[in-house]
C-alpha positions in Angstrom: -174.0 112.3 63.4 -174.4 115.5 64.8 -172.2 118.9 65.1 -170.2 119.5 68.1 -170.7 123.2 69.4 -167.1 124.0 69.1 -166.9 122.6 65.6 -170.0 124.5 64.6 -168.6 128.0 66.1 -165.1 127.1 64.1 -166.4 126.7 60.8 -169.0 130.3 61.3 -165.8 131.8 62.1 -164.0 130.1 58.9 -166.6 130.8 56.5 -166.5 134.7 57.5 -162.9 135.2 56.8 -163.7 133.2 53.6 -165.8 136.0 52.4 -163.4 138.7 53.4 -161.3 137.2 50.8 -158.5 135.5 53.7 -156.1 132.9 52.9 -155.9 130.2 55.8 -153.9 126.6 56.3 -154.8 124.3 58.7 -152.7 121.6 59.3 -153.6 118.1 61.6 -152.2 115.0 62.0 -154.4 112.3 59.9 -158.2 111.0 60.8 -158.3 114.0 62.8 -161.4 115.5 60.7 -159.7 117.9 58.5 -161.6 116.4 55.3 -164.9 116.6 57.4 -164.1 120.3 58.2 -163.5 120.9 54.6 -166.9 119.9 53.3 -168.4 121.2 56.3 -167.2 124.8 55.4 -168.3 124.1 51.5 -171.5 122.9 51.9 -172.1 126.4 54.5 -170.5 128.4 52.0 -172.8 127.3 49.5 -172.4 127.9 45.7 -169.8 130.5 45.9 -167.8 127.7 47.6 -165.1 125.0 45.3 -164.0 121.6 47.4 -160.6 120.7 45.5 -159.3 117.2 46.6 -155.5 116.5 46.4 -155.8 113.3 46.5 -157.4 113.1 43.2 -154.5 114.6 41.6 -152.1 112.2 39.5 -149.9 112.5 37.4 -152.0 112.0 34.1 -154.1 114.6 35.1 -153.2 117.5 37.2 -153.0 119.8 34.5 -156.6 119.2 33.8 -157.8 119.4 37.1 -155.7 122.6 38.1 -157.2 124.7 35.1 -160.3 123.2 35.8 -160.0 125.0 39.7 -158.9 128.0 38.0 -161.3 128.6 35.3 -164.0 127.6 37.8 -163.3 129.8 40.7 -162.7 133.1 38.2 -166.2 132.1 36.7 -167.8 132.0 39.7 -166.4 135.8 40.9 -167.6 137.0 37.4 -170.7 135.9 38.4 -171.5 136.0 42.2 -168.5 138.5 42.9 -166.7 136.1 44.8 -165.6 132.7 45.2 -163.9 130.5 48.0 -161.2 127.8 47.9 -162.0 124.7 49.9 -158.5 122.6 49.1 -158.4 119.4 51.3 -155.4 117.4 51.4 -153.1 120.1 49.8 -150.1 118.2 50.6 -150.6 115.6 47.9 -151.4 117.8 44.8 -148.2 119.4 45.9 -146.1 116.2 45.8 -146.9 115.9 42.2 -144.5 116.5 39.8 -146.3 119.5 38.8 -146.4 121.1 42.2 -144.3 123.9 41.9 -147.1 124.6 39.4 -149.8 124.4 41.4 -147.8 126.7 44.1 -147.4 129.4 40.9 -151.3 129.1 39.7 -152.8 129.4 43.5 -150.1 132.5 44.0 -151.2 134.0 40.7 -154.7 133.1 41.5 -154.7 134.4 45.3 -152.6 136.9 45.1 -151.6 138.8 42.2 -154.6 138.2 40.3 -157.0 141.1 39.6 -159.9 139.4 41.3 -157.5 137.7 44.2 -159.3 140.4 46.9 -162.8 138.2 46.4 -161.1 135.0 46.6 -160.8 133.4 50.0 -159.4 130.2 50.7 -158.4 127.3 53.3 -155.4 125.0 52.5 -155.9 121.6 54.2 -152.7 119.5 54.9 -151.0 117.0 57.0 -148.9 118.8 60.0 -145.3 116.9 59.0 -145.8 117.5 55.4 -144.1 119.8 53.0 -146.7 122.8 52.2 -144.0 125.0 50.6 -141.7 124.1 47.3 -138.9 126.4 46.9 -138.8 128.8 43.8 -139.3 132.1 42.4 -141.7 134.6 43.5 -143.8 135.1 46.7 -143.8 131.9 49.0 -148.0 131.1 49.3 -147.4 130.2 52.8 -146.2 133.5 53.9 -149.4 135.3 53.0 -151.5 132.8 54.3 -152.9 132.6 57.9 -152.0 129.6 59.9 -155.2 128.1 61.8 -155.7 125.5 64.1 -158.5 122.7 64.4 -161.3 123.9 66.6 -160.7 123.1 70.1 -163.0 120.3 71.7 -164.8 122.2 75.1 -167.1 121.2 77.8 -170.3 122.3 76.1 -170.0 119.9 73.7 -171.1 117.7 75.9 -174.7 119.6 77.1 -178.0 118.1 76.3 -176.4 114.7 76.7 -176.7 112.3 79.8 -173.0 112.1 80.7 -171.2 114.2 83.4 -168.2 116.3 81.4 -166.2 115.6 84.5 -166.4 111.8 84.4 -166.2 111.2 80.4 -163.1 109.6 79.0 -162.5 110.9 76.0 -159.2 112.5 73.6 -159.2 115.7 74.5 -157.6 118.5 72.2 -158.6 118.9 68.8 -162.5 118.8 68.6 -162.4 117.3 65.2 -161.2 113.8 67.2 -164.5 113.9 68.3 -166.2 113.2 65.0 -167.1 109.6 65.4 -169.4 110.4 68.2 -172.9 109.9 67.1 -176.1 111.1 68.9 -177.4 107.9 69.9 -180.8 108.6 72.1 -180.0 111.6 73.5 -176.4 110.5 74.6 -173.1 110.8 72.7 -171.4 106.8 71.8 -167.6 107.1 72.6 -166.8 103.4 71.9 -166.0 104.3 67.8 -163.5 107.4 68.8 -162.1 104.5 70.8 -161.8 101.9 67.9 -161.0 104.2 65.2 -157.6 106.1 67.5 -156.8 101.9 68.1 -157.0 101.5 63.7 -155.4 104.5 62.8 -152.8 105.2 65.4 -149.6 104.0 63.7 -150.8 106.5 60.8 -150.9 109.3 63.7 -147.8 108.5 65.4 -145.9 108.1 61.6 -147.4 111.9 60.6 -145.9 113.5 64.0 -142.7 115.5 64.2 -139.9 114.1 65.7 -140.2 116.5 69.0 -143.8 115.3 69.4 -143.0 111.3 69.0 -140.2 112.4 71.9 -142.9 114.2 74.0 -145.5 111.2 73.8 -143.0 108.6 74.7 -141.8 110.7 78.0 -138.4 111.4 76.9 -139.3 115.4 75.5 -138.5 117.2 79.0 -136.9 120.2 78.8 -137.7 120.4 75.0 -139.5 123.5 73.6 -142.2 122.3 70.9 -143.1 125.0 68.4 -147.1 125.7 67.8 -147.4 122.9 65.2 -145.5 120.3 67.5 -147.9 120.7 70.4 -151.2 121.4 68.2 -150.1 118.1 66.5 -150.4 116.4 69.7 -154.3 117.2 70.2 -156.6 114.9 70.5 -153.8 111.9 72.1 -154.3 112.1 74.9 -157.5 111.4 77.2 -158.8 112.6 80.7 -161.7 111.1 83.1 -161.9 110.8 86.9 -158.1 109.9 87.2 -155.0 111.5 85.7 -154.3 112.7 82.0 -152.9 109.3 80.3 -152.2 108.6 76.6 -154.4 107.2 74.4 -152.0 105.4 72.2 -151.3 101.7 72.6 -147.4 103.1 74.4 -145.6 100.4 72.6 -146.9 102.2 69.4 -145.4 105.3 70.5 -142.1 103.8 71.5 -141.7 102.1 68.0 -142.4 105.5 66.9 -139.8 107.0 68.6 -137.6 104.6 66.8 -138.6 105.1 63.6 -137.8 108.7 64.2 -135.1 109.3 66.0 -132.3 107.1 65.1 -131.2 104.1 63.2 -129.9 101.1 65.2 -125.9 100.4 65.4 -125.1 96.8 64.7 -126.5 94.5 61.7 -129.2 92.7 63.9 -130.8 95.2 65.6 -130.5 97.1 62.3 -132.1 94.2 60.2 -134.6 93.9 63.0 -135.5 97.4 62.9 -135.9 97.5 58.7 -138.5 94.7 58.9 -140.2 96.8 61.5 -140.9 99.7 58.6 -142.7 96.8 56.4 -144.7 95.6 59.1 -147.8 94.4 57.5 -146.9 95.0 53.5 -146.7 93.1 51.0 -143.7 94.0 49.4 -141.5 97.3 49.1 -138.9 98.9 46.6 -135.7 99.5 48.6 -133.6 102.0 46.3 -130.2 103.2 46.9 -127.6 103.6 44.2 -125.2 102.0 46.3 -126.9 99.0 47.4 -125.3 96.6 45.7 -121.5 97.8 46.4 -120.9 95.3 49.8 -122.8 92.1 48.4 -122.1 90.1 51.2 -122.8 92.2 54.0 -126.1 93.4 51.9 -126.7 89.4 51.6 -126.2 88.8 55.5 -128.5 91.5 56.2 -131.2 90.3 54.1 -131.2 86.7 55.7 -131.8 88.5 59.1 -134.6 90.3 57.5 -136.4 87.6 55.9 -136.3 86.0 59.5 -138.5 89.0 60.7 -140.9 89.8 57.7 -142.1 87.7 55.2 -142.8 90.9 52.8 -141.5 90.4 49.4 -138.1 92.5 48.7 -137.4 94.6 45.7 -133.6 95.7 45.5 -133.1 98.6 43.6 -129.8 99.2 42.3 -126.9 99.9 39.9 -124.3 97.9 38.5 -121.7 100.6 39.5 -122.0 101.9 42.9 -119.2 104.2 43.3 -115.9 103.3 41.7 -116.4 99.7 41.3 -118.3 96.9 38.8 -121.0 94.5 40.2 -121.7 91.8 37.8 -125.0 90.3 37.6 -123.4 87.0 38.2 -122.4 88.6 41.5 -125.5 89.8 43.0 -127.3 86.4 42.1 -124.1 84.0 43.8 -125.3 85.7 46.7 -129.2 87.0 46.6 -130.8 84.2 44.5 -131.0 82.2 47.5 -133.2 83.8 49.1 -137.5 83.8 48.3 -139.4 86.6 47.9 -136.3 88.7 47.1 -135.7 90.4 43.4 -132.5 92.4 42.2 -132.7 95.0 39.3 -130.5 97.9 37.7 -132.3 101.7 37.7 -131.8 102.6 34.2 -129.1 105.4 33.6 -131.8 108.3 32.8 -133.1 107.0 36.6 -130.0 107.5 38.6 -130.5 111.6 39.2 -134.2 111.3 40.2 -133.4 108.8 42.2 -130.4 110.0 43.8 -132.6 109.2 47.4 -132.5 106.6 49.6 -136.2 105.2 49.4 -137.9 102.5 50.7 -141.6 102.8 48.9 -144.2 100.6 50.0 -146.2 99.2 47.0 -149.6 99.9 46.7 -148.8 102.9 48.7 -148.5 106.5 47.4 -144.8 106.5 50.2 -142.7 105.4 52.1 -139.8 105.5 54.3 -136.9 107.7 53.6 -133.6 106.0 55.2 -130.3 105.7 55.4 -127.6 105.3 53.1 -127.1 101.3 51.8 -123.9 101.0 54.6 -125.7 102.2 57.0 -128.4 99.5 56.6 -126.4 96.7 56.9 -124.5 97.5 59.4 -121.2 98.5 57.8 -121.0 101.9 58.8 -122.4 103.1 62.4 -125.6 104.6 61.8 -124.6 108.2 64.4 -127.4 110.5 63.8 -129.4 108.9 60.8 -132.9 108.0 61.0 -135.7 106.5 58.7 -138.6 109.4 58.3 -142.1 108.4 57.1 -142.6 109.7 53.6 -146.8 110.1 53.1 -145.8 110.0 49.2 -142.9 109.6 46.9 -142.3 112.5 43.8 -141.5 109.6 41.5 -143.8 106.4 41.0 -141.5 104.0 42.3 -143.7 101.1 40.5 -143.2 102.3 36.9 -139.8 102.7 37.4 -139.5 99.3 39.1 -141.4 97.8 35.8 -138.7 99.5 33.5 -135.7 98.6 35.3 -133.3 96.0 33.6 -133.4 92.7 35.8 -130.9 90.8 36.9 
C-alpha cells in the first residue's frame, strides 16, 4: 500500500510543527485513517516520537499506562532534547474514569512543565466526541491547534492508468483513500468501496446532528461550523456525472432519525428502539424510572420483541419517584416475555447512574435516550432524541452482574 502525495505532504508538515514543540488535534469521523496517520507521523518522527493508544486504556490500568507516557516522554527530552506525543484515539482514555486526570497530567506535561517548549504533540479523536472535561485550570483544548485530515487532490492520482476526471471515488478527506493499493501500476478502488459499505452506520452514528441533516437533504439554509462540514469528507463521491452520496441513503435517513427526534406514539416508538439494537445481542436499558408505568413499559416491550430478537436487560429501581414497585409486580407483567430480564441498581448505583442509557453489551457504548415515559409512549417525545454514545463512563456489565434480581 502505498502513500498518497497529499498524505505524504500532511504528515512533513505535521512532523515539523512536532519539533517546534506545537500542540495539534485532529479530529475525523471513524475508518477515516486517523490511526494510520498517527503511526505514519511516529514511525517519521523516529525515536524522539511516543504512539499512546486510548483504546488500551481501562480501567485497571490507566494509572500505569499514564505514568508510563509521562516518565517516558520526560526521559526521552533528557536525553535527545525533545520528545513528541503521538496520542491516537484520545477520546477514549478521556472517557475513563480517570480522565480528568489524564486532562491535568498532559496540561502539566504540555504546558506548565519546565520542558513543555520541546514537547510537541497531536491528539487524535473522533469529531462528535467529547475532547474537553470540565475543571480547574487551563482547558488543553484551548492551547492546542485544531487540524484537519489532509485533503485528497488530483495528483494523487499521477503515475497511475486512470483519468482523474473519470474516477469514482469519495472525495474529501485523503485519508478515505487508504484502502487503495498500488496494484500494477494502477490504484484498486473496489476496497474503499467495500470498506464505506461495512463501516458506514459507524460513520453516519459519529456525525453531528447538522451533518446527518445535510447528508439526508434536509440541511438547507443551515450554517455547519468547520467540524460539521470537515466531518462530511470523504461521503460523498464524484465521476463523469454529478456529485452523489456514497452512503447506502436509507442509512442516512435512519441516521437522521436516530438523531434528530424520538417518535410520538408507542409503535412507531417501540419500532424505532429496536432500530438502535439492530444486530446485538442484547443491551442494558437503565433508567431509574423504568419500572414506574408497568403496564405501558409491558405493552411496549411486546412491540419490541416483535421487531428485534436482542435479549433485553431492564435496569431499574424499586422506587421510581414517589411510589413502591414490588417484585411481584414487575414479574405479573414482564415474565412473560423471552429474552427479557428485570433487576434493581443497587442504592450506591442510583447517582452514577442518574442517565438514561441504553449500553450495548460487548460494546464499550451505547445510546443515550429519553426518559422511561418517553419510551413508551406515555409522554410525547417533543424535542428528545437518542444520541450515539462511542462509550459509557461506567461499565454497565459489572453493574448489571451486581444488581439485585428480580
Amino acid at each position: 500500500m502505498g502513500v498518497l502525495r497529499s498524505e505524504d505532504r500532511w504528515i512533513d508538515e505535521v512532523c515539523e510543527r512536532l519539533l517546534e514543540g506545537e500542540r495539534l488535534i485532529v479530529q475525523a469521523p471513524p475508518r477515516m485513517g486517523k490511526s494510520y496517520l498517527a503511526e505514519a507521523v511516529r514511525t517519521r518522527l523516529g525515536g524522539t516520537a511516543f504512539l499512546v493508544q486510548g483504546g488500551t486504556f481501562t480501567e485497571e490500568n490507566q494509572l500505569t499506562l499514564r505514568e508510563n507516557m509521562r516518565d517516558s516522554i520526560l526521559k526521552a527530552v533528557e536525553t535527545t532534547g525533545n520528545a513528541q506525543l503521538v496520542f491516537d484515539d484520545y477520546h477514549r482514555a478521556l472517557k475513563r474514569t480517570q480522565g480528568q486526570r489524564l486532562q491535568a497530567n498532559l496540561v502539566a506535561l504540555l504546558i506548565d512543565g519546565a520542558q513543555a517548549r520541546d514537547i510537541g504533540a497531536i491528539l487524535f479523536a473522533r469529531c462528535s466526541t467529547p475532547i474537553h472535561l470540565p475543571g480547574r485550570g487551563s482547558p488543553l483544548v484551548s492551547r492546542c491547534s485544531f487540524l484537519w485530515m489532509p485533503r485528497w487532490a488530483t495528483d494523487d492520482l499521477s503515475g497511475t492508468d486512470l483519468d482523474p476526471d473519470a474516477v469514482d471515488v469519495a472525495v474529501g478527506s485523503s485519508a478515505s483513500l487508504l484502502s487503495i493499493a498500488e496494484v500494477q501500476g494502477s490504484l484498486e478502488l473496489g476496497p474503499l468501496k467495500q470498506r464505506l459499505s461495512i463501516d458506514a452506520e459507524r460513520v453516519l452514528d459519529d456525525l453531528p446532528v447538522k451533518a446527518v441533516l445535510t447528508l439526508a437533504g434536509r440541511g438547507v439554509g443551515i450554517e455547519l461550523a468547520d467540524v460539521e462540514q470537515r466531518s462530511l469528507d470523504g461521503l460523498y463521491r464524484v465521476g463523469k456525472g454529478p456529485t452523489t452520496l456514497a452512503l447506502d441513503a436509507d442509512l442516512v435517513h435512519l441516521a437522521m432519525q436516530r438523531n434528530t427526534g424520538w417518535p410520538s406514539g408507542l409503535n412507531d416508538s417501540a419500532r424505532h428502539f429496536a432500530q438502535l439494537l439492530d444486530g446485538r445481542g442484547s443491551a442494558i436499558w437503565c433508567d431509574r424510572y423504568l419500572f414506574k408505568s408497568l403496564s405501558e413499559l409491558a405493552e411496549f416491550v411486546s412491540i419490541v420483541r416483535s421487531h428485534t430478537p436482542a435479549r433485553l436487560c431492564l435496569l431499574g429501581t424499586e422506587r421510581p419517584g414517589d411510589t413502591y414497585v414490588s417484585p411481584a409486580e414487575i414479574r405479573a407483567e414482564l415474565d412473560l416475555f423471552t429474552d427479557v430480564e428485570c433487576r434493581f441498581m443497587l442504592p450506591a448505583d442510583r447517582s452514577p447512574l442518574h442517565d438514561r442509557h441504553l449500553a450495548l453489551r460487548g460494546e464499550l457504548g451505547g445510546w443515550v435516550v429519553p426518559t422511561a415515559d418517553v419510551v413508551v409512549g406515555k409522554v410525547r417525545g417533543g424535542s428528545s432524541i437518542a444520541t450515539r454514545a462511542p462509550a459509557f463512563p461506567v461499565d454497565y456489565d459489572k453493574i448489571w452482574q451486581r444488581s439485585r434480581p428480580i
